[in-house]
N, C-alpha and C positions, 0 to 999 in steps of 0.2 A: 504494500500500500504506500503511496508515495504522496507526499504531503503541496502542497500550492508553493510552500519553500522551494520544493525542488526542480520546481522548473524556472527557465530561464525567464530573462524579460523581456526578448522576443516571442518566446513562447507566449507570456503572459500577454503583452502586445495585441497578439496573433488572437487569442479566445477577446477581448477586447472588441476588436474590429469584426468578428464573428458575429459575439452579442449584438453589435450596432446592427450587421446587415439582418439577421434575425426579425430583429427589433421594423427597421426598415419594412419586411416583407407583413409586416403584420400590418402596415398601418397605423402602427403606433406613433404621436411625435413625442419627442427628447427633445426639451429648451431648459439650456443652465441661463438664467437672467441675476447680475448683481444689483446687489444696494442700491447704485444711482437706475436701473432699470436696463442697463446693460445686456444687451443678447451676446453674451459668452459662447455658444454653441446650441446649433439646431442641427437635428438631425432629418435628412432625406425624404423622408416621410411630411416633415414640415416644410422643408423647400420644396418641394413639389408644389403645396400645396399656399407658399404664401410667396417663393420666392426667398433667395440667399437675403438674410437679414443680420446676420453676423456683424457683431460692432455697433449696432444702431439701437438706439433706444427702443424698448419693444413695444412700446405704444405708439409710436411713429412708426414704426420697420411694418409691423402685424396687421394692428387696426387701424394705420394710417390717420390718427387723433393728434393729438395739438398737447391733451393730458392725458395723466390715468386714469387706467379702466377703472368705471366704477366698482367691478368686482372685483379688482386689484386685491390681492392676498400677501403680499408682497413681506411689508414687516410683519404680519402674523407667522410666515415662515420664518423670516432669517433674526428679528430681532429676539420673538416670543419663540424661537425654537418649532413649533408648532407643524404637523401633521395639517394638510387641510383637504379636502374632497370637496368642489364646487362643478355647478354646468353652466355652460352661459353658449348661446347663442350669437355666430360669428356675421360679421357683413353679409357673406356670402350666405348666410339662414343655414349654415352647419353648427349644427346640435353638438357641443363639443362637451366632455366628460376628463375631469382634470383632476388629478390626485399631486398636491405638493409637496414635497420634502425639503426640510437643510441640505444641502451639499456643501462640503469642504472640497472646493477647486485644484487643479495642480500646485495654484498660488498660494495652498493653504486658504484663501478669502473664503468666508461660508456667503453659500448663494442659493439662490428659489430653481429646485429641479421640479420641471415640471413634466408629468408622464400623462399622455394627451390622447383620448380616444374619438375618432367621428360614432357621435351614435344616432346619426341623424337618419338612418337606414331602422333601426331598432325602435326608437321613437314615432318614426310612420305606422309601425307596424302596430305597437300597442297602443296608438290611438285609435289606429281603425278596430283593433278590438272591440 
């Protein structure tokens, strides 16, 4: 049995970049945003879906707004530590389903990861029920 010690940091690397395309094929988005609102990294599944926003404030980069989002969760994540699970409804009338975490950055910075589902396919479904 061989422990996550024992593999290299390409190896480690390699499962990494795996998880991302995984992550990717699902439809899932991946967005690290810091303190000032910073887009730190989107992953594929959200560029497709909003365009590279990398570096840009994510309420200018995303929902193309002036300020923030009203349902901004931002310091209930990174100041309060805080777990949060909200939905909110995008420009494009995508039903989005958002679960946020702390993340501790490469830089060490802790920042708002946010893990991003379309449920707007799901949502048609159980209204027409």
């Amino acid at each position: 049995n061989s422990s996550l010690k024992d593999y290299s940091i390409l190896e480690k690397e390699n499962r990494y970049q795996n998880l991302l395309e995984a992550v990717d094929r699902s439809n899932i988005g991946i967005l690290i945003v810091d303190t000032e609102h910073r887009i730190r990294m989107m992953n594929e599944s959200l560029i497709n879906a909003y365009g590279q926003q990398t570096g840009k404030i994510c309420y200018e980069g995303i929902r193309k707004e002036k300020s923030k989002c009203k349902h901004c969760r931002l310091n209930d994540v990174i100041q309060d530590g805080k777990k949060v699970h909200y939905q909110f409804t995008d420009k494009n009338n995508r039903q989005l389903d958002i679960v946020a975490v702390p993340f501790k950055d490469i830089d060490g910075k802790i920042c708002k990861l946010e893990i991003i589902q379309d449920i707007t396919d799901r949502k048609h479904y159980e209204d027409a029920l």
